[in-house]
C-alpha positions as CSV (number, residue, x, y, z in Angstrom):
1,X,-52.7,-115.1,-31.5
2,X,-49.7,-117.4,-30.4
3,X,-50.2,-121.4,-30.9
4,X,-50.7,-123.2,-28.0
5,X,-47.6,-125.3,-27.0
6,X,-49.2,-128.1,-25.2
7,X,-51.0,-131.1,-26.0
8,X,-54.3,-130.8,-24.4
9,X,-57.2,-129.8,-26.3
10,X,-57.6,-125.7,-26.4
11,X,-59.0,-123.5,-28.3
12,X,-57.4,-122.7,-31.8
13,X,-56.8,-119.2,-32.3
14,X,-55.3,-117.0,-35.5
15,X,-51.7,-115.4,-33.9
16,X,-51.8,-112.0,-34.3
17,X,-48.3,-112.4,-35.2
18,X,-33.7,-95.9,-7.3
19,X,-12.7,-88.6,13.9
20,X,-13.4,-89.9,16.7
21,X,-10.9,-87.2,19.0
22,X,-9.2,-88.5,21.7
23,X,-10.8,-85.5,24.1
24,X,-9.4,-85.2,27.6
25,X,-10.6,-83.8,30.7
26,X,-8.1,-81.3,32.2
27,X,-6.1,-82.7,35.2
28,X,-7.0,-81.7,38.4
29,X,-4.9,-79.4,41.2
30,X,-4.0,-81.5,44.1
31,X,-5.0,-79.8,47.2
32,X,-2.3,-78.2,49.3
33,X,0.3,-78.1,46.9
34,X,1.7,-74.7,45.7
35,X,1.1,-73.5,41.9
36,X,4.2,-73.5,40.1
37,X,6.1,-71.3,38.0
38,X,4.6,-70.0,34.9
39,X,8.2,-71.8,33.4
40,X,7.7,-74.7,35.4
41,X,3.6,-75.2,34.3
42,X,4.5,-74.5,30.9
43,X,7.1,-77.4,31.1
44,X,4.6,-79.6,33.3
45,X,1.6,-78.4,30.8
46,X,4.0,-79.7,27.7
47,X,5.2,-83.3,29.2
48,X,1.2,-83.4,30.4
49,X,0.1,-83.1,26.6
50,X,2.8,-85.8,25.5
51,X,1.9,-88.3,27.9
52,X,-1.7,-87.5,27.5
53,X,-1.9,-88.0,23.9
54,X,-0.2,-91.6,24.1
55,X,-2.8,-92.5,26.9
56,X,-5.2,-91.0,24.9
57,X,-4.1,-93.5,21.4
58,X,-3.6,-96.2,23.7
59,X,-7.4,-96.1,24.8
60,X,-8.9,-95.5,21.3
61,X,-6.7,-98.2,20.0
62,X,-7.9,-100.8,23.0
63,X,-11.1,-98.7,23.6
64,X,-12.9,-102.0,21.6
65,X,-11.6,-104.5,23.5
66,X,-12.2,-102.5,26.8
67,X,-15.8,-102.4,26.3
68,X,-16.1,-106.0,25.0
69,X,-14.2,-106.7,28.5
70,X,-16.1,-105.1,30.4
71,X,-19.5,-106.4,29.0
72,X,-18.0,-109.8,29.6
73,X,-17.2,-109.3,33.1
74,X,-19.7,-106.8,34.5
75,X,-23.3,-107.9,35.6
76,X,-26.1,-106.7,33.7
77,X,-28.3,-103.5,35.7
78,X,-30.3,-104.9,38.6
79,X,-34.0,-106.1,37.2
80,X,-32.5,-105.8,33.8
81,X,-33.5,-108.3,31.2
82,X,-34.0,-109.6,27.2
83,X,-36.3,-111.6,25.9
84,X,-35.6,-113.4,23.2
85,X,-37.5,-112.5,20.0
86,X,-41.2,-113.9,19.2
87,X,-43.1,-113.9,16.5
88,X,-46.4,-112.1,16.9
89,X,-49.3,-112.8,14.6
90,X,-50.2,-109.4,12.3
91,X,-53.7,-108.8,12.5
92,X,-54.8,-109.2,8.7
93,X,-57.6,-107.1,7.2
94,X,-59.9,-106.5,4.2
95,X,-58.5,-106.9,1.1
96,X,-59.5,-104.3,-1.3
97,X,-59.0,-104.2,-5.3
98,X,-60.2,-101.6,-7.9
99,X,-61.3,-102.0,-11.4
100,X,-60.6,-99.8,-14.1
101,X,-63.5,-98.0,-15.5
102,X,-65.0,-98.2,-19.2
103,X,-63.3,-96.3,-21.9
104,X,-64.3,-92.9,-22.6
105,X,-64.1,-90.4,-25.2
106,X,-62.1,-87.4,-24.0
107,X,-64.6,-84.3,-22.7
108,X,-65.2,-82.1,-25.9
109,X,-65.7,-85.1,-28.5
110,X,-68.4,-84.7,-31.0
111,X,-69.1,-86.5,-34.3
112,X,-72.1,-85.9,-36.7
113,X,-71.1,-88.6,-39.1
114,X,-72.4,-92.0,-38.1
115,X,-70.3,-93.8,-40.5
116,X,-67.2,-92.0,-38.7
117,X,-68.9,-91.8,-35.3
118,X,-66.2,-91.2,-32.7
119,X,-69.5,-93.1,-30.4
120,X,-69.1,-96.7,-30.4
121,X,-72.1,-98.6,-30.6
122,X,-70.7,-101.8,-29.7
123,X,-68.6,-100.9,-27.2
124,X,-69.0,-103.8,-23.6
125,X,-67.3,-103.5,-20.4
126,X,-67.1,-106.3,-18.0
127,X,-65.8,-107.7,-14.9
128,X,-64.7,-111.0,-13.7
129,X,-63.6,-111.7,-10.3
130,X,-62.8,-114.8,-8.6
131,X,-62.4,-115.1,-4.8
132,X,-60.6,-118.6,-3.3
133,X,-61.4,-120.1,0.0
134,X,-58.7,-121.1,2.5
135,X,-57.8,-124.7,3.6
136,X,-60.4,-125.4,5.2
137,X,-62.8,-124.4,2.1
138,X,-64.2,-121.5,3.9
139,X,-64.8,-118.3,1.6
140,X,-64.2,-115.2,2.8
141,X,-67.3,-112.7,2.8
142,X,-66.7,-110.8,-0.6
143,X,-68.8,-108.1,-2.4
144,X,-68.0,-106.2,-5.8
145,X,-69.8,-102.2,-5.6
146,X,-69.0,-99.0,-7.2
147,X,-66.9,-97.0,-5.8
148,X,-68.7,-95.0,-4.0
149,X,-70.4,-98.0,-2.3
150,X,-73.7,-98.2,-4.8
151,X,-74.9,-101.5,-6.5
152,X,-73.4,-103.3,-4.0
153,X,-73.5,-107.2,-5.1
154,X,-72.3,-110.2,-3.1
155,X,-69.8,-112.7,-4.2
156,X,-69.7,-115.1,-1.1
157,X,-71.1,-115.1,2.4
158,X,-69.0,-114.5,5.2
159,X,-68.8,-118.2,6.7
160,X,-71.3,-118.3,10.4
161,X,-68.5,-119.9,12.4
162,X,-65.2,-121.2,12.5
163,X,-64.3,-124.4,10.8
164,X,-62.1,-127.1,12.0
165,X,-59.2,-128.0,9.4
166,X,-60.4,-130.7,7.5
167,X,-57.9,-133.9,7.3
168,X,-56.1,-134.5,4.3
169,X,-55.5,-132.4,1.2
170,X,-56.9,-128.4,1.3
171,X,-60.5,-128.7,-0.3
172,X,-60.1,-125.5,-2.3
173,X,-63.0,-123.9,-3.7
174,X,-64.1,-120.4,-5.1
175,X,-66.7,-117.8,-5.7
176,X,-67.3,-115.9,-8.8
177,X,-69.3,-113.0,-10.7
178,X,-68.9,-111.7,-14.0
179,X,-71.0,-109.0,-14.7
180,X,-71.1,-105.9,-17.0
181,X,-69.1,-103.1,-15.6
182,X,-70.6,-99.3,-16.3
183,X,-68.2,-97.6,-13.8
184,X,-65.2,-98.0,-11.7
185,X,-66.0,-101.2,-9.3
186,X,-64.2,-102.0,-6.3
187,X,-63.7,-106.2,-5.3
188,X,-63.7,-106.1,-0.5
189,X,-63.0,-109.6,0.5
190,X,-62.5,-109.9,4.5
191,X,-60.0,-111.8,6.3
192,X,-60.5,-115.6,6.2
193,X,-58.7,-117.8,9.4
194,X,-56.6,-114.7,10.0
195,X,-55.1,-114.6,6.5
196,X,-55.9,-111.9,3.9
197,X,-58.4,-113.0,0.9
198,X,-57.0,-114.5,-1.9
199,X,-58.4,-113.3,-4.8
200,X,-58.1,-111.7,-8.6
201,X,-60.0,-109.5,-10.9
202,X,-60.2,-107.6,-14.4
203,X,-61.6,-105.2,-16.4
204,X,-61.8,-105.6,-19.9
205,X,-63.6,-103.2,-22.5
206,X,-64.3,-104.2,-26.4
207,X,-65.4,-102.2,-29.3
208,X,-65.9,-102.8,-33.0
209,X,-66.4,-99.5,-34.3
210,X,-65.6,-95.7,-33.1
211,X,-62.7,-94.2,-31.8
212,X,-62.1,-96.4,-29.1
213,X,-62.1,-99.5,-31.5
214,X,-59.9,-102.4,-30.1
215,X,-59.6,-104.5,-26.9
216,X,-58.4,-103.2,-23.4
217,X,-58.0,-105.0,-20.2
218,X,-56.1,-104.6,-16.8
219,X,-56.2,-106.1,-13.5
220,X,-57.9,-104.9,-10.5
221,X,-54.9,-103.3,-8.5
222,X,-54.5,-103.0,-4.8
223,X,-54.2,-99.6,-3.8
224,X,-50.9,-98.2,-3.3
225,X,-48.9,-94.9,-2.5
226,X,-46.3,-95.3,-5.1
227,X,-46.3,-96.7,-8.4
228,X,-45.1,-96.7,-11.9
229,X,-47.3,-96.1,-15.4
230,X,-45.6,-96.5,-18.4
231,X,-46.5,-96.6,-22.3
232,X,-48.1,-92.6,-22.2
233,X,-48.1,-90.7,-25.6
234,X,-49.6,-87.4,-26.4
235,X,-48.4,-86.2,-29.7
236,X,-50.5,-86.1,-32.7
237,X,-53.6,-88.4,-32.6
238,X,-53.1,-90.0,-29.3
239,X,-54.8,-89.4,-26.4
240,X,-54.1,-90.4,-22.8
241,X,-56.3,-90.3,-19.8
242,X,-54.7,-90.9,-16.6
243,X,-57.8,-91.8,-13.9
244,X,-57.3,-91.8,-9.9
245,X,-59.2,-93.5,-7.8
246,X,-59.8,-93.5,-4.5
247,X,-61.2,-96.4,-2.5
248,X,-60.5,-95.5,1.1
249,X,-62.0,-93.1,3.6
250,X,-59.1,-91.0,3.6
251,X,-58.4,-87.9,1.5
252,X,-55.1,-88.9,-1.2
253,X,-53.2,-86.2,-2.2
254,X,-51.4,-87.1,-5.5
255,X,-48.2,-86.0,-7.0
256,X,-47.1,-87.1,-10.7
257,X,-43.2,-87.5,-11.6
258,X,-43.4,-87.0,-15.5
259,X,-40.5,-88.4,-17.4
260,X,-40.1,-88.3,-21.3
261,X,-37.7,-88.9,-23.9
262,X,-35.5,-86.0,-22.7
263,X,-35.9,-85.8,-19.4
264,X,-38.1,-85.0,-16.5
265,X,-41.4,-82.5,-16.9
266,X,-41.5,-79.7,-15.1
267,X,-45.5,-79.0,-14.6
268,X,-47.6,-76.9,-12.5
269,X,-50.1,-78.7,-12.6
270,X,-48.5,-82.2,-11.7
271,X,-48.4,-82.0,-8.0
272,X,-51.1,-81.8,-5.3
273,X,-53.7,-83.0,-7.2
274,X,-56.5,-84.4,-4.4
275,X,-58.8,-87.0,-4.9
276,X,-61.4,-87.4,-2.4
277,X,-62.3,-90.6,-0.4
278,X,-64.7,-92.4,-2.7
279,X,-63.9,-90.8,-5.9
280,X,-62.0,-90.6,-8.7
281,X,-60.4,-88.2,-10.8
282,X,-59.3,-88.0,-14.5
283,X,-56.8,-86.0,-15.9
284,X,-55.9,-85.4,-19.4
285,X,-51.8,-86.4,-19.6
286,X,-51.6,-83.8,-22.9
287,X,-52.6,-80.7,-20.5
288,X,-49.5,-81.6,-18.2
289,X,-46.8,-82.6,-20.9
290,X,-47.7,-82.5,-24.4
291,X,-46.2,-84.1,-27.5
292,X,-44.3,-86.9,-25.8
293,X,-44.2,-90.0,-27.4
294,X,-43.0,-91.8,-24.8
295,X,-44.1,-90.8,-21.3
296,X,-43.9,-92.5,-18.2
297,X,-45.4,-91.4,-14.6
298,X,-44.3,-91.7,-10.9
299,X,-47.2,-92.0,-8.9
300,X,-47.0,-91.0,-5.4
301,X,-50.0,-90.3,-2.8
302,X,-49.8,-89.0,0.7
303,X,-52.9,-89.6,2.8
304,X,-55.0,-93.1,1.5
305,X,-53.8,-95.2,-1.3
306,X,-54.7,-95.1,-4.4
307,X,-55.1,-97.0,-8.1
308,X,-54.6,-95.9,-11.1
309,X,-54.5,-96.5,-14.9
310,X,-53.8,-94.7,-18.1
311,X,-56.6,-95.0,-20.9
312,X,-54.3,-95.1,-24.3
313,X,-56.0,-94.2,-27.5
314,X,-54.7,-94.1,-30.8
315,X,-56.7,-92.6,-34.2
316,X,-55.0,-92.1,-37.6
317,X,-57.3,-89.7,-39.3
318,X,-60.3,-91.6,-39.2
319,X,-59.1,-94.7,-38.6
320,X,-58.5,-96.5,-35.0
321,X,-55.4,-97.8,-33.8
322,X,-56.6,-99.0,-31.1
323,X,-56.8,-98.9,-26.8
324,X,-55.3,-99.9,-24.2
325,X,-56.1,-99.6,-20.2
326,X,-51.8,-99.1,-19.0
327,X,-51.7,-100.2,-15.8
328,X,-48.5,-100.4,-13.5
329,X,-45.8,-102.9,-13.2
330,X,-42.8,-104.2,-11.3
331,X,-41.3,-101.4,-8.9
332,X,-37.9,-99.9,-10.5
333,X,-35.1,-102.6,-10.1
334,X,-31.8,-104.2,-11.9
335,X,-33.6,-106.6,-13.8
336,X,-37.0,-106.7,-15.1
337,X,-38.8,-109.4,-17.4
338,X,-42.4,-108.7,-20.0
339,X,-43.9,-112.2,-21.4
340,X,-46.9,-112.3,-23.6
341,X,-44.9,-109.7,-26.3
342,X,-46.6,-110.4,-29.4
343,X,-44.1,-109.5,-32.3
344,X,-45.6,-109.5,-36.0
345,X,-43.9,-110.3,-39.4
346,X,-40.7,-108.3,-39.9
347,X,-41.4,-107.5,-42.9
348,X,-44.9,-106.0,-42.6
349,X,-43.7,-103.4,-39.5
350,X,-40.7,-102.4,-41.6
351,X,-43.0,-101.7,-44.4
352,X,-45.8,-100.0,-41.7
353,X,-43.2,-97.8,-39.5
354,X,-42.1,-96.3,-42.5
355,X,-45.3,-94.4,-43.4
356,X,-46.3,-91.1,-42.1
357,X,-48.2,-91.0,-38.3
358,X,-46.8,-95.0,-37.7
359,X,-44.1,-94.4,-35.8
360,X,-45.3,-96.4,-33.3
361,X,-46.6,-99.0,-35.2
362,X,-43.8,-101.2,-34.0
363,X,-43.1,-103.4,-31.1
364,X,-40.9,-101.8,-28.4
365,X,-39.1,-101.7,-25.0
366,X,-39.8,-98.4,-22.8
367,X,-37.2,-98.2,-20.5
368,X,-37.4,-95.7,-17.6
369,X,-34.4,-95.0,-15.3
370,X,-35.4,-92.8,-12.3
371,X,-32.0,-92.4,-10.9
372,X,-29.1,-90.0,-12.0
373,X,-27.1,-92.2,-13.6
374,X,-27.3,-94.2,-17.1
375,X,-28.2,-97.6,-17.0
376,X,-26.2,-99.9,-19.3
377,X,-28.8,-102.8,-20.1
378,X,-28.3,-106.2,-21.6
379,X,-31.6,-107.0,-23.4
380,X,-32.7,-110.4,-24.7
381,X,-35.5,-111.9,-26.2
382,X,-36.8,-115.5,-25.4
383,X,-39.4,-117.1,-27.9
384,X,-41.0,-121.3,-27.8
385,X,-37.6,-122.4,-29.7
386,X,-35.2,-119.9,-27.4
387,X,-33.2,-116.8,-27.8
388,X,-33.4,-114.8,-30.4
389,X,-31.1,-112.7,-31.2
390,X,-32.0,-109.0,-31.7
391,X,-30.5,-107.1,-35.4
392,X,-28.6,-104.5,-33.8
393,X,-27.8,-106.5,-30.6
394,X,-28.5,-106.5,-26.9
395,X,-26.7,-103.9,-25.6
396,X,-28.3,-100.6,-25.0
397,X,-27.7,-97.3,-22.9
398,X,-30.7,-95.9,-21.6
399,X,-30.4,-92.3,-20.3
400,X,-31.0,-91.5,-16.4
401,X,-34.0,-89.6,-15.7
402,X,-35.7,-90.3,-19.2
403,X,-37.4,-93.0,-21.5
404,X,-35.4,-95.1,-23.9
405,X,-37.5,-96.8,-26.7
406,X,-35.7,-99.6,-28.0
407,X,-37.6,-101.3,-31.2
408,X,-37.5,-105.4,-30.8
409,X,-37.9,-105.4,-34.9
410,X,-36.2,-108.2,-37.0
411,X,-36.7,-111.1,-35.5
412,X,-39.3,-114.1,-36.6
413,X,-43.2,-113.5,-35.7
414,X,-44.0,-115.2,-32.8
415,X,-44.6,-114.7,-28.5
416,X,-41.6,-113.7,-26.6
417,X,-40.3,-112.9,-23.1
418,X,-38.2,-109.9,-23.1
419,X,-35.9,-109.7,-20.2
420,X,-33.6,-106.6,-19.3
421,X,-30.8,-106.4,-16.7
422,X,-28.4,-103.5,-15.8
423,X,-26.3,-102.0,-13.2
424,X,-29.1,-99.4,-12.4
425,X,-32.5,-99.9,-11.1
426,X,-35.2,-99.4,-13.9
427,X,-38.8,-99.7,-14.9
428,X,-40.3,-101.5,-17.6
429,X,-42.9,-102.1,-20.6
430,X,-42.9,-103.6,-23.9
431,X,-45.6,-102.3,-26.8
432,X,-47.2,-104.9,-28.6
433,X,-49.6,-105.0,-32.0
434,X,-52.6,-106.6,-33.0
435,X,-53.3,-106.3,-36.9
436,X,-50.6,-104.1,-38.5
437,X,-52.1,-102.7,-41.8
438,X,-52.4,-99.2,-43.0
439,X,-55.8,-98.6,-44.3
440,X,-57.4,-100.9,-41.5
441,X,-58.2,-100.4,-37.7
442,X,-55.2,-102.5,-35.7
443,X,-54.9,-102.1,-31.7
444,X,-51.9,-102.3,-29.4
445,X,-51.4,-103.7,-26.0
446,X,-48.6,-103.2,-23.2
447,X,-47.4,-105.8,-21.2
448,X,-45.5,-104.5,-18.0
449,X,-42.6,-105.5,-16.0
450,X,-43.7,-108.6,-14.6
451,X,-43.2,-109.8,-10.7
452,X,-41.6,-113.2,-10.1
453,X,-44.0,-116.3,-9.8
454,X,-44.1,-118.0,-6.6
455,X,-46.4,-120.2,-4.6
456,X,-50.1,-119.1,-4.8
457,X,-51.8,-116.6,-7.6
458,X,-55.2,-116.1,-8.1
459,X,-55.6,-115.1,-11.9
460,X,-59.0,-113.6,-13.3
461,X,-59.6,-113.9,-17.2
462,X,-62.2,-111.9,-19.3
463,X,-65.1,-114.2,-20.4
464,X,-64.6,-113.2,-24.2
465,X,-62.2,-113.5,-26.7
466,X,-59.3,-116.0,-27.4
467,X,-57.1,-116.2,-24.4
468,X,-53.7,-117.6,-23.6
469,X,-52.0,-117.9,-20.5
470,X,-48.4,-117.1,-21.4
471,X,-45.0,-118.0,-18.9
472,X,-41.5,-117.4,-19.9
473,X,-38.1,-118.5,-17.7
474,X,-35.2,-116.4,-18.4
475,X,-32.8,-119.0,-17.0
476,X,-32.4,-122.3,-15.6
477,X,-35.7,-124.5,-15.5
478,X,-39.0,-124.1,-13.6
479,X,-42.1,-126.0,-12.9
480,X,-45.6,-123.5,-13.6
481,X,-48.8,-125.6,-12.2
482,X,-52.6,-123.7,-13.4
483,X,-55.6,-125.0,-12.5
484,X,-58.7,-123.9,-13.9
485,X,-61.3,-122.0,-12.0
486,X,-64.7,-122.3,-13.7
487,X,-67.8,-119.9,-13.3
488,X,-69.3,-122.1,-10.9
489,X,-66.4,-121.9,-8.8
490,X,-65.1,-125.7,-9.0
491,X,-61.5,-125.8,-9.6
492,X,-60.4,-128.0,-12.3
493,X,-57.8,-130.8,-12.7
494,X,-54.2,-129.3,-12.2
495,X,-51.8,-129.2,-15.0
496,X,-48.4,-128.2,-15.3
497,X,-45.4,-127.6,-17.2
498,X,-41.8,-127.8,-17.1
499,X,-40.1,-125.3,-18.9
500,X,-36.4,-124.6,-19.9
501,X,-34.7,-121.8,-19.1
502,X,-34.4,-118.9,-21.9
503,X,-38.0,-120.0,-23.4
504,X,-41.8,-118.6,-23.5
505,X,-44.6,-121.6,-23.4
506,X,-48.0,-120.2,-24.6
507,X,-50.7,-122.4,-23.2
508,X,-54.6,-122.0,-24.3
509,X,-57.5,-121.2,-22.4
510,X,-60.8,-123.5,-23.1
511,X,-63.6,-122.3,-24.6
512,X,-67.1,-121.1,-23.0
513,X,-68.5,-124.2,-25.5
514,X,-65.7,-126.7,-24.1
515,X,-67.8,-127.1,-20.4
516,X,-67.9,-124.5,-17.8
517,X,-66.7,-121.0,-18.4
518,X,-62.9,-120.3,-17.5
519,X,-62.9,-117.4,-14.9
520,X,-59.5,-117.7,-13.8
521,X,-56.8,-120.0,-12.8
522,X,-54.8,-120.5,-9.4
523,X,-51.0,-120.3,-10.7
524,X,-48.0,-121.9,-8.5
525,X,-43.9,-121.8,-10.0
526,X,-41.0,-124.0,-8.4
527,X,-37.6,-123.7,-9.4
528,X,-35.7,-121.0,-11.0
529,X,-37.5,-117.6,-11.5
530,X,-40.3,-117.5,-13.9
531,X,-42.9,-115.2,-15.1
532,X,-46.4,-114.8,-16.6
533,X,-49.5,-113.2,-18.4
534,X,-52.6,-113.5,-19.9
535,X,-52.6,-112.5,-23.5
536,X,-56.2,-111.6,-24.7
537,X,-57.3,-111.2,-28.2
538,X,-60.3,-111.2,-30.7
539,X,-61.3,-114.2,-33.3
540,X,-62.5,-111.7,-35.8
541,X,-60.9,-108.5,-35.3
542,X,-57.5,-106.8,-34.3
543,X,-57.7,-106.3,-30.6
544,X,-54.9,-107.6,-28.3
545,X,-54.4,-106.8,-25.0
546,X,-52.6,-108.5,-21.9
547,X,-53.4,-108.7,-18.0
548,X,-50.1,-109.1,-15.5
549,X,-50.0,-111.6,-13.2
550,X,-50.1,-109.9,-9.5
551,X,-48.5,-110.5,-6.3
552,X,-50.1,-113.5,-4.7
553,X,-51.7,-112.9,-1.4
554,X,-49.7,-112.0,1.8
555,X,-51.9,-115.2,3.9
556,X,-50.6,-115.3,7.7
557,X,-48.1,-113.2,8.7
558,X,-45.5,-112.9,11.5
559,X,-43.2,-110.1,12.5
560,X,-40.7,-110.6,15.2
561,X,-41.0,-108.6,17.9
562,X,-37.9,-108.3,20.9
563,X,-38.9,-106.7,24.2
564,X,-36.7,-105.8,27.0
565,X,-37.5,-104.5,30.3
């Protein structure tokens, strides 16, 4: 795992190095006048359509300034009135996250050997969540259940009445469970002072044998109606699992854009796939496109929200290559940014990517442009000491309406921030490696498109493991405050950091022997944009993984509303 760049005591870790027409009423026959001529209308009829015409350009070319006029100097309707605009207090509501479920085997698996078991027998999933209080250190009333409701376990009581703002700074404190995690759980947290809960959670999984050997983890998403998953493969050896779930009480009816390395995936079976309130669905990527290396999904719902993730497995004959739990990133835009990407000796992946079924055995940026045009992208890496620069430079032409791979091989070992820009809007992921050798299990990770830091995030960190909290700054200079969150939900003594545009700094979490248990942090950025991650990883084995950073909470919002009567 990366070294930890700063100078308080942490935990020392191996590195795994998208004409007006002028129009005229006809004139009008005086009364008692005689009808002319046919010669003498025609005549009056042509000298009418002259004259007309000019009176007609004359009022489209003043027909502006006539009604500004005429605003200006007419009176308003009788009883006719604006308001000017106010801003009305949106009601907030319960805030709802879901957990990815444990890693499975894929239906059908069998094994009889137990020294090549695809079973694990060591295999753990947990949860952590943490849940903040507001200002006044009221904690919302939280719960974590399954989700179809069962096993229902508090994390804090709903507070009896209203507190008064205490003078003085916000006395922050939290709530927090960490508990193992058989099946899909769901974190509710209600409203708190009229703002939404702020609060964090994720899933990890860990195995030191079977199949499913390695280290996944993923954040507890917010449901949402349209999303991105990227990092699929289903050639050879590699399985992946995408799993729906639905939290809400309303059916979701799920339809899957499938993009690969030529184009999009026409399949049947990709569109109005329903998942029922209260459950989930899993759905094996393989039967919808199969043999694509690199595969990314749209995910759109109609009806209730929902979240997803995409269990990655890899196996090389008998021997793992690890899991990951692919969860989505940034929405598609012009510039996207990945920190915590882990990139190994240069020579070892040359040697490694060479050999038969490692192909993917290096680390790599999956570019997905939805739209119908190519995106030109300008692609640069930023490690502790700066840019790097990458071998065969950073310019690159991803195709539209397909995945573009683009290796980030030949640069020194180390933890980087990968930042993309184009002209185009695209989505986002870089592949990462833990442990690349031939004849011995390694893992992988993905670390998506990351979402700008701002005031407020609530960060929850797996209890086991080395872990890192990662931050990169494409350009300029920013300031990243953390402050720890322990297991008895104290918060810690605030640190931060000042970091330098176009560099990553890696910082180390404590611990469980170092005091309290480290459940999560509360991360705040000033200055020019910066990003983060949480990069995860094993003292005595090969896993890796990385959890994103989320959206902070909403808190109290406004919307300004104009009414007129």
């Amino acid at each position: 795992m990366p070294k930890d760049n700063t100078t308080h005591s942490s935990e020392a870790a191996r590195q795994p190095d998208g004409t007006q027409t002028g129009g005229e009423a006809p004139g009008k026959k005086k009364p008692g006048k005689k009808a002319p001529g046919k010669k003498a209308l025609g005549t009056k009829r042509q000298r009418h359509g002259i004259v007309t015409g000019l009176l007609s350009a004359g009022v489209l070319l003043a027909g502006g300034a006539g009604v500004v006029s005429a605003a200006a100097v007419l009176p308003g309707p009788a009883g006719s009135r604006t308001l000017e605009a106010a801003l009305s207090d949106v009601p907030a509501g319960r805030s709802t996250m879901v957990c990815p479920g444990p890693a499975v085997l894929p239906e059908g698996t069998v094994g009889t050997d137990a020294q090549f078991s695809p079973v694990s027998r060591t295999a753990k999933n947990n949860l952590d969540a943490l849940v903040l209080s507001d200002s006044t250190g009221a904690l919302p009333g939280s719960k974590v259940a399954a989700l179809d409701g069962s096993g229902a376990r508090t994390v804090s009581e709903a507070p009896k009445g209203t507190p008064a703002p205490a003078p003085g700074p916000p006395a922050l404190k939290a709530a927090a469970v960490a508990q193992s995690a058989g099946r899909i759980t769901v974190l509710n947290a209600e409203p708190s002072g009229n703002q939404q809960a702020a609060m964090a959670a994720v899933g990890s999984y860990s195995a030191a044998d079977g199949d499913l050997r390695g280290l996944a983890a993923a954040p507890c998403q917010q449901p949402s109606n349209d999303f991105w998953l990227l990092g699929a493969d289903t050639t050879l050896g590699r399985t992946a699992l995408l799993n729906l779930s639905n939290a809400s009480g309303t059916p979701a009816t799920v339809n899957l854009e499938l993009l690969g390395a030529k184009g999009r995936i026409q399949s049947p079976g990709s569109r109005g796939l329903l998942v029922s309130p209260h459950t989930s669905r899993t759905i094996n990527l393989a039967g919808l496109a199969s043999d694509e290396e690199n595969l990314s999904l749209h995910v759109r719902s109609s009806g209730g929200p929902v979240a997803a993730t995409v269990q990655q497995s890899v196996l090389r004959g008998l021997v793992s290559g690890g899991v990951e739990h692919l969860a989505p990133g940034a929405a598609p835009a012009d510039s996207q940014v990945m920190t915590a990407v882990v990139v190994q000796d240069p020579k070892t992946i040359k040697a490694l990517s060479s050999k038969s079924g490692f192909s993917d055995a290096v680390p790599a940026l999956e570019i997905t442009v939805p739209g119908a045009a190519d995106a030109v992208l300008d692609v640069k890496l930023f490690g502790p000491n700066g840019q790097q620069a990458l071998p065969g430079g950073g310019a690159v032409t991803a195709k539209a309406g397909a995945v573009t791979e683009i290796p980030l091989t030949g640069v020194p070992a180390g933890t980087y921030t990968v930042s993309a820009t184009s002209d185009v809007p695209f989505a986002a992921a870089a592949r990462l490696l833990g442990n690349p050798r031939e004849s011995a299990p390694m893992d992988f990770a993905w670390s998506p498109a990351a979402v700008r830091l701002g005031s407020q995030h609530i960060v929850a960190v797996p209890q086991d493991g080395v872990r890192f909290l990662t931050f990169g700054v494409p350009d300029g200079r920013a300031t990243v405050s953390y402050t720890p969150v322990t297991a008895d939900g104290k918060l810690g003594k605030t640190e931060s950091v000042d970091i330098a545009g176009g560099t990553t700094t890696v910082i180390g979490v404590p611990a469980k022997d170092k005091g309290p248990a480290v459940i999560g942090y509360v991360v705040a950025a000033s200055g020019d944009p910066a990003y983060g991650a949480v990069l995860l990883g094993e003292k005595d084995g090969p896993g890796i993984s990385t959890v994103a950073i989320q959206q902070g909470a909403p808190g109290h919002e406004k919307v300004a509303v104009t009414l007129g009567y």
